[in-house]
PyMOL Python script that loads the backbone (N, CA, C, O; Angstrom):
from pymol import cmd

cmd.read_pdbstr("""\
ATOM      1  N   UNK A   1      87.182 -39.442 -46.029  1.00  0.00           N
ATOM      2  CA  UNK A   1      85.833 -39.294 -46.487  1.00  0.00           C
ATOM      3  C   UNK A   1      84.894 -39.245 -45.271  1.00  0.00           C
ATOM      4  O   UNK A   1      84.984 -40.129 -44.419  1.00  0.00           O
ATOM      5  N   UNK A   2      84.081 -38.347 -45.162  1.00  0.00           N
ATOM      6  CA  UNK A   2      83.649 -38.329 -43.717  1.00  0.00           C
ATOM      7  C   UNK A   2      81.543 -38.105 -44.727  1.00  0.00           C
ATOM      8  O   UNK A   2      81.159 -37.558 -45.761  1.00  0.00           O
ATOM      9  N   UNK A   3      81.043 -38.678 -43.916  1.00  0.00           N
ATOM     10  CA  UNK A   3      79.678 -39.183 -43.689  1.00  0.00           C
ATOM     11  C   UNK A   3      78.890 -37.908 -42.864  1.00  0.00           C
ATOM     12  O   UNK A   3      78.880 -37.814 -41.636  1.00  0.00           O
ATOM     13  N   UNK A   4      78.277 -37.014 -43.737  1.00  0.00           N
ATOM     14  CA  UNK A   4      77.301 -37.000 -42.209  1.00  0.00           C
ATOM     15  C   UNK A   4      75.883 -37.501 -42.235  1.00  0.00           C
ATOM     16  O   UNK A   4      75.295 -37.839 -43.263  1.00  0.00           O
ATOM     17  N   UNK A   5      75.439 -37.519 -41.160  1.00  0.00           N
ATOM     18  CA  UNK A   5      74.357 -37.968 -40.927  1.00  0.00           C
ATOM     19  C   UNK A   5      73.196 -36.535 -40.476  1.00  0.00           C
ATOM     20  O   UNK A   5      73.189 -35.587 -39.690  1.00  0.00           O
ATOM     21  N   UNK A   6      72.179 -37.219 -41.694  1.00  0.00           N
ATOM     22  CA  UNK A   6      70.978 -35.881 -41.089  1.00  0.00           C
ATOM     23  C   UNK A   6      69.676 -37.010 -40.519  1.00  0.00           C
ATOM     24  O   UNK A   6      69.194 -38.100 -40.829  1.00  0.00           O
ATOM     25  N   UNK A   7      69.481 -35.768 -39.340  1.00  0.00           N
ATOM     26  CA  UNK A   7      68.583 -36.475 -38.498  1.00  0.00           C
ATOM     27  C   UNK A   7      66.789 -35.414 -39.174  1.00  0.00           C
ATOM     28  O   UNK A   7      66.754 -34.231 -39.514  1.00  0.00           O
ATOM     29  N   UNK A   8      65.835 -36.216 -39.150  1.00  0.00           N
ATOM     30  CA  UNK A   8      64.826 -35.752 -39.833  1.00  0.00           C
ATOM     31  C   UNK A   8      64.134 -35.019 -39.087  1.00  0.00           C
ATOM     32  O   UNK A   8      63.842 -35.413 -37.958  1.00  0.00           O
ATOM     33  N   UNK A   9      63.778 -33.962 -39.491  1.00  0.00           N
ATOM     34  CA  UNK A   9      62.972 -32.943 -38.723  1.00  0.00           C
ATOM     35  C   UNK A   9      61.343 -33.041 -39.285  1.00  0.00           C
ATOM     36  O   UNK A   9      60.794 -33.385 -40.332  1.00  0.00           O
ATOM     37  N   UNK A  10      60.902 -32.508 -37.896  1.00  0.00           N
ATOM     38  CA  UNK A  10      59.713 -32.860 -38.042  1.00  0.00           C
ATOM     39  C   UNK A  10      58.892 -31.342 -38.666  1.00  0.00           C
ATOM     40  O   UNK A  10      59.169 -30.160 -38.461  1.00  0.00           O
ATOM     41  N   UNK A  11      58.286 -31.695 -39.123  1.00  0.00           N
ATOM     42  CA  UNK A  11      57.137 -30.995 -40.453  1.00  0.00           C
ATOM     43  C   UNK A  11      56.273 -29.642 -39.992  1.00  0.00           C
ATOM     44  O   UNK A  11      56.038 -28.513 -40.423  1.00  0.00           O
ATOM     45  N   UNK A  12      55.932 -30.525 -38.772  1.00  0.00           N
ATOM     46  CA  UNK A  12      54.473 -29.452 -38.318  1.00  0.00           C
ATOM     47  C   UNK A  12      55.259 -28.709 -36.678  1.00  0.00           C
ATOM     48  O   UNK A  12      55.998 -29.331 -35.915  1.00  0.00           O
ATOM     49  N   UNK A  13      54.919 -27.629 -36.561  1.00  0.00           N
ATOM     50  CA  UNK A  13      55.645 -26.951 -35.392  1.00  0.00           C
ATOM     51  C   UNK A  13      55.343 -27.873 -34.172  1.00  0.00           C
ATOM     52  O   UNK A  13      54.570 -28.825 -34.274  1.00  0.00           O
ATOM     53  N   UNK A  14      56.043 -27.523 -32.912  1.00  0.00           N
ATOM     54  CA  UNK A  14      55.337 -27.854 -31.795  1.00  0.00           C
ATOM     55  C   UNK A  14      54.108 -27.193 -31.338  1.00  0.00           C
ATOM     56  O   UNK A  14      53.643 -26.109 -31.691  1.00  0.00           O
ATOM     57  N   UNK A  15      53.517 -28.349 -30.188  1.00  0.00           N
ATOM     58  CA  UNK A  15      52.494 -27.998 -30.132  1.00  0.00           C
ATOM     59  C   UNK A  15      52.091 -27.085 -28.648  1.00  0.00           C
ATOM     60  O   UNK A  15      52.888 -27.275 -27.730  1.00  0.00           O
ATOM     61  N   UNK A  16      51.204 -26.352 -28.425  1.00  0.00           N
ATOM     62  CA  UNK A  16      51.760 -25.663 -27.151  1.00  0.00           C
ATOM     63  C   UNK A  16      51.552 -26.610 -26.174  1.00  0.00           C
ATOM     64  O   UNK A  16      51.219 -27.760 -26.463  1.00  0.00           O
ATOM     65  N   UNK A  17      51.772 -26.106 -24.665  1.00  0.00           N
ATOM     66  CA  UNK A  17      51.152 -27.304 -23.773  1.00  0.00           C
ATOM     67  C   UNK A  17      50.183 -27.653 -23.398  1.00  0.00           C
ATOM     68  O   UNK A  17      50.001 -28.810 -23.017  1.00  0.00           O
ATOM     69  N   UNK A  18      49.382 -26.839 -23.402  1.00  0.00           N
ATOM     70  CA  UNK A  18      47.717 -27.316 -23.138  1.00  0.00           C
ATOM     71  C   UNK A  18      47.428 -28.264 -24.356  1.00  0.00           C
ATOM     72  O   UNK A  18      46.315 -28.773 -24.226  1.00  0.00           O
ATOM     73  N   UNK A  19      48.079 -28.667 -25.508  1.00  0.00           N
ATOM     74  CA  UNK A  19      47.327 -29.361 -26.165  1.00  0.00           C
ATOM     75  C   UNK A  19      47.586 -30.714 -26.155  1.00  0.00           C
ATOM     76  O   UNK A  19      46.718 -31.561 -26.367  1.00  0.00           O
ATOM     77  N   UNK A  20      49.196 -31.050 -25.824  1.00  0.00           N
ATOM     78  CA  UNK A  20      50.239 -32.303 -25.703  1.00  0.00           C
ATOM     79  C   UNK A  20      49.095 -32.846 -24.823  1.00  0.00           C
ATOM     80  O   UNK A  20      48.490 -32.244 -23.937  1.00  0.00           O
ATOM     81  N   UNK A  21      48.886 -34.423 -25.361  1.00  0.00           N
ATOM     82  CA  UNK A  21      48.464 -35.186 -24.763  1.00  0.00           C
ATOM     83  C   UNK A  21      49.638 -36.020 -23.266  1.00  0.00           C
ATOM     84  O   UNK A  21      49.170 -36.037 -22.128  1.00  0.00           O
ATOM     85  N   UNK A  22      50.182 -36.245 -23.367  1.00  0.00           N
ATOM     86  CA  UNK A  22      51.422 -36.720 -22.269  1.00  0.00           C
ATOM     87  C   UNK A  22      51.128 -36.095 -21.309  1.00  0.00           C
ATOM     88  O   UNK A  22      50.347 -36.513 -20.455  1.00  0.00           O
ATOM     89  N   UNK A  23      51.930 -34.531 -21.261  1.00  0.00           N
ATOM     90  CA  UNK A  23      51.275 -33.538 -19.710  1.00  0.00           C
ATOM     91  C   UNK A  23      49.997 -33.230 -19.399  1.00  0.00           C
ATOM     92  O   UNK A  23      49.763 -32.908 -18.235  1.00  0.00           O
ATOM     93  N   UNK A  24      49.144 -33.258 -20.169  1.00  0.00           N
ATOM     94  CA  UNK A  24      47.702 -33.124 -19.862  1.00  0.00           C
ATOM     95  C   UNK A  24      46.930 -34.430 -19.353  1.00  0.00           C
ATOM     96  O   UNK A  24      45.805 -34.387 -18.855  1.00  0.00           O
ATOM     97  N   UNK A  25      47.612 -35.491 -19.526  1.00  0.00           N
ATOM     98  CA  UNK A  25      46.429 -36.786 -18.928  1.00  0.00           C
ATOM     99  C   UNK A  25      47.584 -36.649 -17.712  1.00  0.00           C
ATOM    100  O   UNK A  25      46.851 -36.332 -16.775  1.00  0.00           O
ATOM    101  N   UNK A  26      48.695 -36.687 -17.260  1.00  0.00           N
ATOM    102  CA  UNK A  26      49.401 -36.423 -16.368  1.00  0.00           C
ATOM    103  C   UNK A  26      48.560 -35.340 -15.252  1.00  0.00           C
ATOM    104  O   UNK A  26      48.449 -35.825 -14.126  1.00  0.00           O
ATOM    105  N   UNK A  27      48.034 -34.112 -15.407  1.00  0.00           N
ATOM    106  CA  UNK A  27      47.532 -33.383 -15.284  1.00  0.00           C
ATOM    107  C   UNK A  27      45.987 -34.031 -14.493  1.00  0.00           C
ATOM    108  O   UNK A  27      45.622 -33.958 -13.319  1.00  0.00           O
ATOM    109  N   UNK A  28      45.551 -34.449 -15.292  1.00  0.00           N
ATOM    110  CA  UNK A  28      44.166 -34.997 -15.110  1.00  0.00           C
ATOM    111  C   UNK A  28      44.398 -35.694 -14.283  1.00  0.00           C
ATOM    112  O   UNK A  28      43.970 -35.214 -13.234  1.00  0.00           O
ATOM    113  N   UNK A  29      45.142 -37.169 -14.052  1.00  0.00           N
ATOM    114  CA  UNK A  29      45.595 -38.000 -13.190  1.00  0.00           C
ATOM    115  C   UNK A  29      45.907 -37.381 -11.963  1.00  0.00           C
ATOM    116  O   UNK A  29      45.639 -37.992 -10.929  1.00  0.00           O
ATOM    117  N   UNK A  30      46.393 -36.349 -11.914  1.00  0.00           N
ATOM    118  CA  UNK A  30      46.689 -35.705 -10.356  1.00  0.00           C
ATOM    119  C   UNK A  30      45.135 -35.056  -9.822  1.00  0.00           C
ATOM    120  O   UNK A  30      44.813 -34.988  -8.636  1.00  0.00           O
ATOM    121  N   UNK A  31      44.326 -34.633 -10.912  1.00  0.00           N
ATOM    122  CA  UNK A  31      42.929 -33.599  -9.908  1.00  0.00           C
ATOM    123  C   UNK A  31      42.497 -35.492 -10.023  1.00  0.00           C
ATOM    124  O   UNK A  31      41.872 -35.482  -8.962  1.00  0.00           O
ATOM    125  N   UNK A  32      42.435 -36.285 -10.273  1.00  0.00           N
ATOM    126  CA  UNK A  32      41.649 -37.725  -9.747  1.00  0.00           C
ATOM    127  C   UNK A  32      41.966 -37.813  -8.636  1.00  0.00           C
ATOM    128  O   UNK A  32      41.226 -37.966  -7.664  1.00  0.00           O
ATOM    129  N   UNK A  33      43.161 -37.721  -8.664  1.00  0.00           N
ATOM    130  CA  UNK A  33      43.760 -38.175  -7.050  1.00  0.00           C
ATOM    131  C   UNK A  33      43.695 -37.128  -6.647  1.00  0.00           C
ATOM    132  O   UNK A  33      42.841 -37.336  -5.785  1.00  0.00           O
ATOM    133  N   UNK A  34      43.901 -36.177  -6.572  1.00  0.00           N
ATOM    134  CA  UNK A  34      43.373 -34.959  -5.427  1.00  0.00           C
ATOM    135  C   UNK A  34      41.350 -35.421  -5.111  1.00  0.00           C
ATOM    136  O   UNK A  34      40.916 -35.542  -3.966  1.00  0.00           O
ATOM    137  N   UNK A  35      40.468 -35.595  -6.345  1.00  0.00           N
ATOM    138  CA  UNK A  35      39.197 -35.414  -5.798  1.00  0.00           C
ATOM    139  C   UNK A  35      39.274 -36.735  -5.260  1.00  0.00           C
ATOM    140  O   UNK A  35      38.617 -36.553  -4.235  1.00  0.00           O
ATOM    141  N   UNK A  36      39.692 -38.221  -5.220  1.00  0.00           N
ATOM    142  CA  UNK A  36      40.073 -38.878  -3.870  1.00  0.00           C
ATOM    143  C   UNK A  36      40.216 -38.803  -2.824  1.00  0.00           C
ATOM    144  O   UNK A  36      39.491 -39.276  -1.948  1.00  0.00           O
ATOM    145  N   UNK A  37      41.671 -37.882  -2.640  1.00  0.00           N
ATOM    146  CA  UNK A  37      41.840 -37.626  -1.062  1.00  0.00           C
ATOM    147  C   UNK A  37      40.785 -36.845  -0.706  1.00  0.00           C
ATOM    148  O   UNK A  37      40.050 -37.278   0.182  1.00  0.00           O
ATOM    149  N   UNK A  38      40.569 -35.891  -1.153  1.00  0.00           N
ATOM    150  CA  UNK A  38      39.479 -34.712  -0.405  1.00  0.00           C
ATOM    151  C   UNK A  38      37.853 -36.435  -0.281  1.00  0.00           C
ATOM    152  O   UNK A  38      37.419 -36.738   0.831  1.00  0.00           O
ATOM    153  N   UNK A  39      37.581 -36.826  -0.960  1.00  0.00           N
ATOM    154  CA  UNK A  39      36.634 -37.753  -0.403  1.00  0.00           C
ATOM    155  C   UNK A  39      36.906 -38.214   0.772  1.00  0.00           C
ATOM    156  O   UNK A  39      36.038 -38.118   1.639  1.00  0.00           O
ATOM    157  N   UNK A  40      38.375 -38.920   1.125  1.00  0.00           N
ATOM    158  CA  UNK A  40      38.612 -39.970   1.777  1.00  0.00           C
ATOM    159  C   UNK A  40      39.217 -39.561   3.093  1.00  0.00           C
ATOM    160  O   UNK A  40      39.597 -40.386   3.924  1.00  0.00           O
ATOM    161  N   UNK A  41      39.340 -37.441   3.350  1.00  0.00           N
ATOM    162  CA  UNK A  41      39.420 -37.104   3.858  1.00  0.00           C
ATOM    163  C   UNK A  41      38.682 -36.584   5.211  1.00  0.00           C
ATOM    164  O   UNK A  41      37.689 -35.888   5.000  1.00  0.00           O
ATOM    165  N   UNK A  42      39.042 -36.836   6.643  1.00  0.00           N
ATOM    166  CA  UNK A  42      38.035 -36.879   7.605  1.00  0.00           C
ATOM    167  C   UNK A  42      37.572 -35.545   8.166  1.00  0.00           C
ATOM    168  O   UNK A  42      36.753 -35.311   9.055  1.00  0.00           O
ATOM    169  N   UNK A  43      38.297 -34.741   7.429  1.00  0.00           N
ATOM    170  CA  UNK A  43      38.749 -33.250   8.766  1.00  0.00           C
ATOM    171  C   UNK A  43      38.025 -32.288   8.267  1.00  0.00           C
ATOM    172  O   UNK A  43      37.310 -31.696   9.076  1.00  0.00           O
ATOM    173  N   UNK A  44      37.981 -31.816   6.731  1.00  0.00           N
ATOM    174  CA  UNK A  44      37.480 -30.955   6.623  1.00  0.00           C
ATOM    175  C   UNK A  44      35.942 -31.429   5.821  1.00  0.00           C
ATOM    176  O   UNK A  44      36.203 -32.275   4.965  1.00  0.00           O
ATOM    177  N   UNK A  45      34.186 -31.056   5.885  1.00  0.00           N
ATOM    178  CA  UNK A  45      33.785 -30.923   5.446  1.00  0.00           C
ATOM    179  C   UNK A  45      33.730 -30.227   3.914  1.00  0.00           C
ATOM    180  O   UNK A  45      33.669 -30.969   2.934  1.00  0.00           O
ATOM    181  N   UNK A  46      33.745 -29.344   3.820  1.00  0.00           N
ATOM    182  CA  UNK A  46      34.246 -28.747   2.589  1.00  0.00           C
ATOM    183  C   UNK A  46      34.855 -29.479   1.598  1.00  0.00           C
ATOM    184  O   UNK A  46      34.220 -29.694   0.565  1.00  0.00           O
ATOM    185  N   UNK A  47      36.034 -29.924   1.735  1.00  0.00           N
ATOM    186  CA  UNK A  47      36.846 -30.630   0.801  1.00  0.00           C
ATOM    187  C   UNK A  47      36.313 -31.914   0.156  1.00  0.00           C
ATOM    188  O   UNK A  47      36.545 -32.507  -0.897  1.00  0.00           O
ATOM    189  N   UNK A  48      35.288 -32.160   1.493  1.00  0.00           N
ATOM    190  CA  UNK A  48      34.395 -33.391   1.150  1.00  0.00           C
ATOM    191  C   UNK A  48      33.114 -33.390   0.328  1.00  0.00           C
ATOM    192  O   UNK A  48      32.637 -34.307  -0.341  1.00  0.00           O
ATOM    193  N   UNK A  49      32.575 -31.905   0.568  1.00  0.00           N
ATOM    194  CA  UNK A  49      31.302 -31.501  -0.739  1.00  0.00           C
ATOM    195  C   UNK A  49      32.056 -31.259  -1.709  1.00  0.00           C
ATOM    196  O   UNK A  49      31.244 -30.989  -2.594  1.00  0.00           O
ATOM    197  N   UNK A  50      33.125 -31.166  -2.176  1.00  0.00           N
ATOM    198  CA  UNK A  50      33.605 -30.903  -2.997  1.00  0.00           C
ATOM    199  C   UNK A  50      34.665 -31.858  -3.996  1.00  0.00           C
ATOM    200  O   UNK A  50      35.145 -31.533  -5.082  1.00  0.00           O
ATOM    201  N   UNK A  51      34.865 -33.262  -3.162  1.00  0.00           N
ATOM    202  CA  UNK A  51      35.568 -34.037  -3.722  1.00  0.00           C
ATOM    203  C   UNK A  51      34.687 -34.631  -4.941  1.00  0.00           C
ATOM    204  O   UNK A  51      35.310 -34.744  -5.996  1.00  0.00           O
ATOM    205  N   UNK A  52      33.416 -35.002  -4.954  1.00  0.00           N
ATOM    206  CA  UNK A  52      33.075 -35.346  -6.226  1.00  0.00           C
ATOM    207  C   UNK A  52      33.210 -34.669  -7.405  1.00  0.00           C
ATOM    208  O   UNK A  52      33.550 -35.342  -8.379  1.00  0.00           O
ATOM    209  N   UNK A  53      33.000 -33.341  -7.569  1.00  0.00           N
ATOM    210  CA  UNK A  53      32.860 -32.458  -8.853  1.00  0.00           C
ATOM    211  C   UNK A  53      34.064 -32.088  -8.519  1.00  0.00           C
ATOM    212  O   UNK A  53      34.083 -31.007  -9.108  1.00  0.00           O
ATOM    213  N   UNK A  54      35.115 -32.175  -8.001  1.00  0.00           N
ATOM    214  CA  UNK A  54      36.667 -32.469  -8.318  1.00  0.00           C
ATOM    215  C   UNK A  54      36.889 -33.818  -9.211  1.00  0.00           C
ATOM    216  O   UNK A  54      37.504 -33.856 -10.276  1.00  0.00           O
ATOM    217  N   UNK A  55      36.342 -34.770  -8.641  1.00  0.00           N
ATOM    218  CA  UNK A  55      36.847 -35.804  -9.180  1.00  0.00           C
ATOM    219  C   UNK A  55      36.209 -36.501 -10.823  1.00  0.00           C
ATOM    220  O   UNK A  55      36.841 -37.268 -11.549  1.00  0.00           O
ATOM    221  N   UNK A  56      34.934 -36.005 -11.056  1.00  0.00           N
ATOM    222  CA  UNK A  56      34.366 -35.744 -12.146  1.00  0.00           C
ATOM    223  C   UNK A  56      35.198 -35.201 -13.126  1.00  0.00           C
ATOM    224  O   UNK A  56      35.634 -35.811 -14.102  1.00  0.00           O
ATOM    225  N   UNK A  57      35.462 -33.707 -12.751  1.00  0.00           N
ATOM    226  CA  UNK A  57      36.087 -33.363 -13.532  1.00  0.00           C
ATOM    227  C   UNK A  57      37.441 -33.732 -14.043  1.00  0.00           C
ATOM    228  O   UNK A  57      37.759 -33.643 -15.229  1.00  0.00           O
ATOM    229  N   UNK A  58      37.802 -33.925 -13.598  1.00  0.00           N
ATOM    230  CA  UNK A  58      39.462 -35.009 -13.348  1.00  0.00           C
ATOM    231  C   UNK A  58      38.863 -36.109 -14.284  1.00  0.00           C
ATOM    232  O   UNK A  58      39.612 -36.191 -15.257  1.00  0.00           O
ATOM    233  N   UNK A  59      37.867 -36.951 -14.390  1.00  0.00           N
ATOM    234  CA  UNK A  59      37.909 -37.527 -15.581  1.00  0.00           C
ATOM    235  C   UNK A  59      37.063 -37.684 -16.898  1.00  0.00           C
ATOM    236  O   UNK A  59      37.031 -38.502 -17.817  1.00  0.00           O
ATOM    237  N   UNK A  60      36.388 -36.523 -16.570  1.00  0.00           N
ATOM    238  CA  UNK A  60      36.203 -35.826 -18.567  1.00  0.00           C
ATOM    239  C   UNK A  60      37.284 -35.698 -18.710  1.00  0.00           C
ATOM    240  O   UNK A  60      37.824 -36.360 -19.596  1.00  0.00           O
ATOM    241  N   UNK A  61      37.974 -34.899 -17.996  1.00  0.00           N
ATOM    242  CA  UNK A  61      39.163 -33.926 -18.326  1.00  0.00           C
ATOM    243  C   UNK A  61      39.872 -35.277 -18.782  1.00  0.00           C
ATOM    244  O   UNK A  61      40.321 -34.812 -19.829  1.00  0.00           O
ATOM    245  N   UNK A  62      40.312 -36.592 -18.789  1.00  0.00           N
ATOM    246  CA  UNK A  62      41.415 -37.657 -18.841  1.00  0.00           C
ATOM    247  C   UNK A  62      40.836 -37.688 -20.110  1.00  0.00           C
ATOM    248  O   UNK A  62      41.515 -37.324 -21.070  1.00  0.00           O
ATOM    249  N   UNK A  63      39.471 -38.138 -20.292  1.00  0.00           N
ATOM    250  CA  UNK A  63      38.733 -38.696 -21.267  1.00  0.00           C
ATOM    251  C   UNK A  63      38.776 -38.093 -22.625  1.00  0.00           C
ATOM    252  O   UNK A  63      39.085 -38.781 -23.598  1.00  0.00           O
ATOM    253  N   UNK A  64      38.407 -36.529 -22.750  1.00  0.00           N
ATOM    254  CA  UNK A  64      38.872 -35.497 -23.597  1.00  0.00           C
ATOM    255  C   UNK A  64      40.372 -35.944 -23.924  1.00  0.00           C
ATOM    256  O   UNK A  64      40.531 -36.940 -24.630  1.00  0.00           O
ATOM    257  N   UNK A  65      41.363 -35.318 -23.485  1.00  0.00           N
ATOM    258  CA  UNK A  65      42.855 -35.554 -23.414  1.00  0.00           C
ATOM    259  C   UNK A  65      43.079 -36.661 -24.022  1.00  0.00           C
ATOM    260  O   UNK A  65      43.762 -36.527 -25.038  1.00  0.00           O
ATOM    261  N   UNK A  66      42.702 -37.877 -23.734  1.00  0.00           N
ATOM    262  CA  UNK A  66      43.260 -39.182 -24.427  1.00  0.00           C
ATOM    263  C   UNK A  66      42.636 -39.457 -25.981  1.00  0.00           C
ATOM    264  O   UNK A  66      42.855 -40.508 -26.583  1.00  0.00           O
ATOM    265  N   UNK A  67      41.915 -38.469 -26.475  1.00  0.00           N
ATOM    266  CA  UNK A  67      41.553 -37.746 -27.652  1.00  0.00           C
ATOM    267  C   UNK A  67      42.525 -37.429 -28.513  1.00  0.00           C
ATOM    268  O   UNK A  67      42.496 -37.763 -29.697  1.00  0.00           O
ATOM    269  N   UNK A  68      43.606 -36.651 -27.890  1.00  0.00           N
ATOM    270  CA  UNK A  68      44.692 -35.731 -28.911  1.00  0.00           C
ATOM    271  C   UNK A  68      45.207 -36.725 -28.946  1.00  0.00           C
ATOM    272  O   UNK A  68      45.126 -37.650 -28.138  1.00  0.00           O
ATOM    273  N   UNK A  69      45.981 -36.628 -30.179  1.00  0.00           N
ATOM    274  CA  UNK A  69      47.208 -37.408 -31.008  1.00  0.00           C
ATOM    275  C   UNK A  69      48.253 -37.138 -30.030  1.00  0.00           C
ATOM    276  O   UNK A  69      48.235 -36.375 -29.064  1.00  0.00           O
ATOM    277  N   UNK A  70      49.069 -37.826 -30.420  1.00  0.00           N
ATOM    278  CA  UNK A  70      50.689 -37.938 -29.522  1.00  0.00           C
ATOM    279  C   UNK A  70      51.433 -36.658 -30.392  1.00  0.00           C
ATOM    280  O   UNK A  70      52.593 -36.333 -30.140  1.00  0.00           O
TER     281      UNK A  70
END
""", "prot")
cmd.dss("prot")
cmd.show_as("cartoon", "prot")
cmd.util.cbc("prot")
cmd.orient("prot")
């Protein structure tokens, strides 16, 4: 007598990747730390007008994201 076992499938399709919350705050977490270094960086000007509205954006962008459902 043999058993099988059904494993339950899920309902609603996948979701693409821009929407998955997991790789996208992953995502976000790296431009934080990128608009960091470019702050904390000595060499180039540039990178340095530019580390804030890097790093801004890096966390709407987290803030949004931790929005979506799992």
């Amino acid at each position: 007598m043999t058993h099988l076992i059904e494993t339950p499938h899920s309902t609603h399709p996948k979701r693409p990747f821009f929407l998955r919350r997991g790789p996208m705050e992953n995502i976000a977490t790296v431009i934080i730390a990128l608009g960091f270094l470019m702050l904390f960086q000595p060499f180039l000007l540039v990178l340095y007008t530019y580390s804030l509205a890097v790093l801004l954006a890096g966390t709407i962008m987290f803030i949004i994201v931790s929005k979506f459902s799992e």
